[in-house]
N, C-alpha and C positions, 0 to 999 in steps of 0.2 A: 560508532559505525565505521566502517572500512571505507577508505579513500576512494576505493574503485566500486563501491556501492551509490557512494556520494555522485562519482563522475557518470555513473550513469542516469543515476535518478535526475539531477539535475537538467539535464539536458532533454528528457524524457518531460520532465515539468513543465519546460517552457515550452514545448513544441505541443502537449494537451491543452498549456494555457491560451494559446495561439488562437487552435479550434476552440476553445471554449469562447474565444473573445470573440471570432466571427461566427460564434453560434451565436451567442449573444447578443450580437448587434445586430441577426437577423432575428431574432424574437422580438427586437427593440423597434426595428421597420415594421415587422409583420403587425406589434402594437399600435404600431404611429398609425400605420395604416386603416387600420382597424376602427380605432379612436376616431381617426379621421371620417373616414366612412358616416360610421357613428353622428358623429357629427354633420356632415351633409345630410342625412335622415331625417336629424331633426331639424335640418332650418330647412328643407321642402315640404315634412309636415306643416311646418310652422306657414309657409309661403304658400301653400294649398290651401291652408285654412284661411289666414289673409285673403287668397284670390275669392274664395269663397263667400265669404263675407262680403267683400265689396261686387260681387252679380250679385248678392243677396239683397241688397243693401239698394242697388242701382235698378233692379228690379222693380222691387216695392216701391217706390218714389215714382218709377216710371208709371205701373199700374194706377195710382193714384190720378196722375196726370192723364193718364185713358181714359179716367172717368169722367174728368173734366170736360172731354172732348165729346165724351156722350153724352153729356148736356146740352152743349151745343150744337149738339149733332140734330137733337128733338127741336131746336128753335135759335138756332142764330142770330135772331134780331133780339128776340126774347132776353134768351142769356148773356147776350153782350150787355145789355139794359142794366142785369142783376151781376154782371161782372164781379165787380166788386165784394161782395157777401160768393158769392161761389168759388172766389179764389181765395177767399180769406180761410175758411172751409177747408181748400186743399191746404192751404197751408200748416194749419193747426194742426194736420194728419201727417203732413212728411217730416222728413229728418234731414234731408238736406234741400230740400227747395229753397233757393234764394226768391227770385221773385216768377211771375208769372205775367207775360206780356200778349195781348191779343192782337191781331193785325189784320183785320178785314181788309181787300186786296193788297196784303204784305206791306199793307201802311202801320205801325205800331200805334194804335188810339189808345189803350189805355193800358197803363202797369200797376202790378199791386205786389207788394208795398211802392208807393210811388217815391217816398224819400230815400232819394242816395239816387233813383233811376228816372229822373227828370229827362236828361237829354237823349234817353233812347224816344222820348213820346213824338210825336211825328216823322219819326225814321221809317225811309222806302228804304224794305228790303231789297230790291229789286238795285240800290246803290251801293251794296254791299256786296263787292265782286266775291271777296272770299266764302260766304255765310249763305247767297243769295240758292247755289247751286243746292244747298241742301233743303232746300226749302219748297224746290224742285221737287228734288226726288221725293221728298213726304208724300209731294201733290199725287207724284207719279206712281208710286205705289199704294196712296190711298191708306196710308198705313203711318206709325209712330217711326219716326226716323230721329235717331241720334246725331245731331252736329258735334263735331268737337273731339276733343277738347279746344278750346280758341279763348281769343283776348277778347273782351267785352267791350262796347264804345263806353261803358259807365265804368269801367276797371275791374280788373278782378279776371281769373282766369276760372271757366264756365263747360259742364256741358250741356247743352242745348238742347230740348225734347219737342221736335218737330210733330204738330198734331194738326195735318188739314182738314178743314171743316167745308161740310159740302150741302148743300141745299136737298140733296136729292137723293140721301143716303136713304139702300144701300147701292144703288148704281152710280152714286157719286162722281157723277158727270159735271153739277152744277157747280163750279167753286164758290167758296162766300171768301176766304181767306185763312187764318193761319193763325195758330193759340202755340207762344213758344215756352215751355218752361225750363226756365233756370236751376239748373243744380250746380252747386257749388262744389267744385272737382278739389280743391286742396280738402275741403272737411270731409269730402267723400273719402280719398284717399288714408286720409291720417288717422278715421276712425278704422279705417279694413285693418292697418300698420304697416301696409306696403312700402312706407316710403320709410318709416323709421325705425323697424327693425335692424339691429348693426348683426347678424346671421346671414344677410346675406344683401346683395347690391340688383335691381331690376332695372328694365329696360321695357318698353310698350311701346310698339307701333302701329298702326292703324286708325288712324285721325279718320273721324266720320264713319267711324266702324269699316273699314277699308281692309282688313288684316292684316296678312304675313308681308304682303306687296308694299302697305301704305306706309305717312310718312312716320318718323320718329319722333312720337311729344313725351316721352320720359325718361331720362338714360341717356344712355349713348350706342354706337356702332357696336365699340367692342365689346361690347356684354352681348351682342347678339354674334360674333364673330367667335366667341369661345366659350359658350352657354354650359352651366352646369345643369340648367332644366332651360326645356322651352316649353311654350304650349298654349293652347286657346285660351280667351277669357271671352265668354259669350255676355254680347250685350243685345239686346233687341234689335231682330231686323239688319243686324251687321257682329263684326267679331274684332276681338282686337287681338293680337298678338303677345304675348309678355315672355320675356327671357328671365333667366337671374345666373349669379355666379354668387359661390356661396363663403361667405367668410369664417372658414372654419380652423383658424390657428389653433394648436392647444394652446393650453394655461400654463404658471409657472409650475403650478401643483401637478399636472398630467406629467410635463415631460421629466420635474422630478421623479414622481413612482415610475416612472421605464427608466432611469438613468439609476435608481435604488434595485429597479428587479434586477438589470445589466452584473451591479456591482455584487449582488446577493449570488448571483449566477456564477458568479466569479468564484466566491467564497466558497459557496457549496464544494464548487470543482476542485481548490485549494484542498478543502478539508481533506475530501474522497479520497483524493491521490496519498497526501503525507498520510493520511489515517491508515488508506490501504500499504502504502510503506512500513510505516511503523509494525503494525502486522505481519506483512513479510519479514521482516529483520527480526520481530518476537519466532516466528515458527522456522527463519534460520535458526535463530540462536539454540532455541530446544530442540531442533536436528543436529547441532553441534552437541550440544552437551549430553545430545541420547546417544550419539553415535563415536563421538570423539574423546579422547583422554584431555580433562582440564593440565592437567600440567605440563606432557608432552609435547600436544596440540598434532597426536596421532590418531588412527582409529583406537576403541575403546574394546573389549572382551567383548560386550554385549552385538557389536559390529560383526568382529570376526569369526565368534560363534553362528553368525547369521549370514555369514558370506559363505562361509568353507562348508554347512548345512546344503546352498544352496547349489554351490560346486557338487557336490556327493548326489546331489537330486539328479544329473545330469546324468548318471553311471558312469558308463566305462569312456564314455568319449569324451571327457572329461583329466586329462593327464594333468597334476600339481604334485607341489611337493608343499609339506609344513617344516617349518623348522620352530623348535620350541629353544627361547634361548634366555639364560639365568645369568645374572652377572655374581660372580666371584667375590667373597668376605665385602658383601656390601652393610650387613650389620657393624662389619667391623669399622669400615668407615665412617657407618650414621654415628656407633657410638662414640667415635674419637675424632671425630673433625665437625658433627655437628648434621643435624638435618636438612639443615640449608644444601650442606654440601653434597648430601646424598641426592635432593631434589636434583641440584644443579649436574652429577651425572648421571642419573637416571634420563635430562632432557639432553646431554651429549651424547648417551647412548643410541637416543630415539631420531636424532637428526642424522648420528654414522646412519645408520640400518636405512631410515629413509631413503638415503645417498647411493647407499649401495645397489638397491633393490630397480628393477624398473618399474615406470610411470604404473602397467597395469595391473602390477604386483600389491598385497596388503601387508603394510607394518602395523599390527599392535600393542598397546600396551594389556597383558590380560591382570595384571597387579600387579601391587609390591616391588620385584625389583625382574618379574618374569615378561619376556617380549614373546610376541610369535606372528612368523612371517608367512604368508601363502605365497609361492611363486608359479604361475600358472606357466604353461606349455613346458614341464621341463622331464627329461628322465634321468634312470640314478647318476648318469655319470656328470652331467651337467649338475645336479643338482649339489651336489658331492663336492663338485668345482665353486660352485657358491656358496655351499658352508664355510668353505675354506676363506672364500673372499671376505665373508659379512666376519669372520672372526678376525683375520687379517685387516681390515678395516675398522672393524670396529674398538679394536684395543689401541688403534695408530693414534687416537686423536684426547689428548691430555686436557682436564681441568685445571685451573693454575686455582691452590688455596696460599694465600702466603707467598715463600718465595718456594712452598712446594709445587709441583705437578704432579697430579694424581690420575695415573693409564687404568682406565676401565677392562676387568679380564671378564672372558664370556667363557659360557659352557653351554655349547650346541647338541639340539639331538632336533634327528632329520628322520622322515618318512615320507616315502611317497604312495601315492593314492594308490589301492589297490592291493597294499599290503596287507591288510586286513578284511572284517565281512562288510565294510562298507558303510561303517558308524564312525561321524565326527566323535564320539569320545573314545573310542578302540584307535583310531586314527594319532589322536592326540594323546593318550595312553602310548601308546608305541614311540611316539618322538619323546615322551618326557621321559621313559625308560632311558633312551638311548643317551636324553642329555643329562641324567645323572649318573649316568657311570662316567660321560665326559668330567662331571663336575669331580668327582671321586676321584680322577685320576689327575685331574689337576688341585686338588688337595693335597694329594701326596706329591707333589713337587709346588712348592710353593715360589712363588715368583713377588719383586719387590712392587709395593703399590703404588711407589712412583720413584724420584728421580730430581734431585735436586737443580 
């Protein structure tokens, strides 16, 4: 390949590889990104199904414990009596009931299971500044109110199923007192998976079903400060608030295949460019060799049969001249000095003529040892002036064989356009006449073939 094919390709490579590299790194973002996405998708399914599960969950436990309450609700005196056997009842039925504690004027008289919950048994709620207020509001709305989540005085962190019991339901004017049931908030939690899914990190506020306003019992601030999801989580009678931020880094194997498709993207680009090169330099080469003489490295017959054609297509506004030009005892040469050396002034020949001629002018080789030039804009007398030069020039420039020099002699014949009906072969008929009577007449005055 040519140097100045090289300096360009080269330089054209690096500046596609460039774009291709920042194409590449944005298909690589648009990926991450994508992935990413992807991935946040699925830990909000995953965090909505959790949410789901735990009202599902918090529900059902709850409803059981309503029904507790309408027992009591039919005979208060009655069913405190059979306590015992009617919370055992509930219990066998829930999933997460810890225990169940009754408080006829918010005094706690009897819990069940009572081991482990001994010292809640004669506790005034009414001494429990934090717990007391909810206990309230149940009255006050006559209705299931959630405490909580809160610390237990028996341990263990709890949420609290406020159920007031009234003599005189349904105007529930009379109060008798208060049936609280325990549900166990870690084993609520850890069955939904809220807490230990590693896809993503929550946060809950609204203690005592309080909402978006109340305080923070799981988490922290800033999960609620830069939320990838927020949103309700309905509990009975109140709402809680829940955040999350979602932990969704890729894997070692994700940002691999993007940093594999990056590099693949690369190669691709690589190949295209040198493959389309190579290609270009294969359909230069066979425009050389269709168009060009291998040995001279001038135009080739099949060229200038197809120039000087296309010259004549133009008609008359069209002014050139051809010169057909033969060089002198070059058999004699081939056979005494050797075919090398014939080669070697046949391409001296072909570099005078080039030399002489201008840039838009054609030098041919049409064979053997025959040349033929088109010189465009020219008429007789100029033309006439340049055969003269191209023979004067062209015999000036010696091959050295040995300690001989061997001057190349030519025999010119000239025509210009117009001289004829307007056929490239009448055209060139007419110049080859012309130049073998030159050759003829320089036959009969023989000149030396070189010059020691």
């Amino acid at each position: 390949m040519k140097k100045k094919h090289w300096a360009l390709a080269l330089p054209l490579y690096f500046v596609g590889l460039l774009l291709a590299w920042l194409f590449s790194s944005w298909l690589a973002e648009l990926a991450t990104e994508r992935l990413s996405q992807s991935l946040k998708n699925e830990a909000q399914e995953e965090l909505l199904l959790a949410k789901s599960q735990l009202e599902s969950a918090l529900f059902r436990d709850v409803f059981l414990a309503d029904s507790l309450a309408t027992v009591f609700t039919i005979d208060p005196d009655e069913a405190f009596q059979n306590f015992e056997s009617i919370a055992k009842q509930l219990m066998s039925k829930s999933t997460f009931v810890r225990n169940v504690g009754v408080a006829p004027d918010d005094i706690i008289r009897k819990n069940y299971p009572l081991a482990g919950n001994e010292k809640a048994i004669g506790l005034d709620l009414k001494s429990l500044v934090d717990q007391y207020p909810t206990v309230l509001k149940a009255r006050e709305l006559k209705d299931v109110f959630l405490a909580g989540p809160l610390e237990l005085v028996q341990g263990g962190r709890a949420i609290i199923v406020r159920l007031p019991i009234f003599y005189d339901y349904p105007r529930s004017d009379n109060y008798w007192g208060v049936i609280s049931v325990v549900i166990d908030y870690t084993r609520l939690m850890e069955s939904a998976g809220l807490l230990s899914n590693q896809q993503y990190t929550i946060a809950i506020r609204g203690v005592n079903g309080s909402g978006r306003g109340g305080q923070i019992f799981e988490g922290g601030l800033d999960t609620f400060e830069q939320p990838d999801y927020q949103g309700l989580l309905i509990i009975p009678n109140g709402e809680w608030w829940i955040a999350a931020t979602f932990n969704v880094a890729l894997n070692d194997y994700q940002k691999s295949a993007i940093i594999l498709g990056q590099l693949l993207l690369l190669l691709f680009y690589s190949g295209l460019f040198w493959g389309g090169f190579v290609l270009w330099k294969l359909y230069r080469t066979e425009r050389f060799f269709a168009n060009e003489d291998v040995l001279t490295n001038i135009k080739n017959r099949r060229f200038a049969l197809s120039y000087l054609h296309s010259l004549l297509s133009k008609g008359r506004s069209s002014k050139f001249a051809v010169f057909v030009i033969d060089l002198n005892r070059f058999k004699y040469i081939n056979d005494n000095y050797g075919h090398e050396t014939g080669d070697e002034l046949l391409r001296r020949v072909a570099l005078s003529l080039a030399e002489v001629v201008r840039g838009g002018d054609v030098v041919a080789r049409m064979g053997g040892d025959e040349f033929l030039i088109i010189a465009n804009r020219l008429n007789e007398s100029e033309a006439q002036k340049l055969a003269e030069k191209i023979k004067r020039y062209g015999e000036s420039l010696p091959i050295t064989v040995g300690d001989e020099q061997i001057y190349p002699s030519l025999s010119i014949g000239m025509a210009i356009s117009g001289e004829d009906d307007g056929s490239a072969e009448n055209l060139l008929q007419l110049a080859d006449q012309r130049m073998y009577r030159d050759k003829t007449a320089c036959a009969s005055q023989p000149t030396e073939l070189h010059q020691s």
